[in-house]
N, C-alpha and C positions, 0 to 999 in steps of 0.2 A: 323485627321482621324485615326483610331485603326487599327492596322494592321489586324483582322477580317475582318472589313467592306473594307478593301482596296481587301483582297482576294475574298470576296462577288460580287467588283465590277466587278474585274477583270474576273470571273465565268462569268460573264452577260455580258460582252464585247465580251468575248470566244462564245458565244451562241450566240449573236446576229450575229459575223462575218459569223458563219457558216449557220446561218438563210439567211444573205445576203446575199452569194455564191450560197445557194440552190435553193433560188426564183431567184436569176440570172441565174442560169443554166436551174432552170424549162420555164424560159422566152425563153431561146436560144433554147431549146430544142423542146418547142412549133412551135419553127418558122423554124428551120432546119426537121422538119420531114412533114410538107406538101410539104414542097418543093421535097425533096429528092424522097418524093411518086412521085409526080409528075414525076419528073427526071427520075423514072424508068418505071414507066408507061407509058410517053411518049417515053423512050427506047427504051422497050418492042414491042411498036408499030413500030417504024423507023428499028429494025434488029439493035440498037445500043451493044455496048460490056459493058454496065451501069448493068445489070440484075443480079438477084442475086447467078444465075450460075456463071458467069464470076468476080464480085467481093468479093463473098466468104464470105459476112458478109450479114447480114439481114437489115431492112429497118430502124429497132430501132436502131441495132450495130451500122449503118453507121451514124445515126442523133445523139447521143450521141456523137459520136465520133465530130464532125464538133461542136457541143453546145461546148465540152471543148475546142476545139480549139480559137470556139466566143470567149467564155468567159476570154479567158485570155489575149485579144485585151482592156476588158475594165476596167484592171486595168493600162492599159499605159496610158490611160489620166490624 
């Protein structure tokens, strides 16, 4: 293999990781943000200290946050 085509592959290896990382994160990211709704909204209703007064970040910040935490569980397997 020519060292071109070896750099070529290598390019597409590069793109494909971060293709997989991204659709992993958009999967976690999918599943941590109903919940978290949830989580506040049922807060919200109990007088709980969950609301976005009291935790200082917003419903997206927080489900973003908890997706990279997922995500980086699923490369320990």
């Amino acid at each position: 293999m020519s060292a071109q085509a070896q750099r070529h592959k290598s390019r597409i290896s590069g793109w494909m990781n971060r293709l997989e990382y991204n659709l992993l994160m958009l999967a976690c990211f999918m599943v941590c943000l109903p919940v978290i709704a949830v989580r506040r909204i049922s807060g919200a209703a109990l007088g709980s200290s969950t609301g976005p007064a009291k935790s200082g970040n917003s419903v997206f910040a927080e489900a973003r946050s908890a997706a990279c935490a997922a995500a980086g569980y699923a490369f320990l397997v």
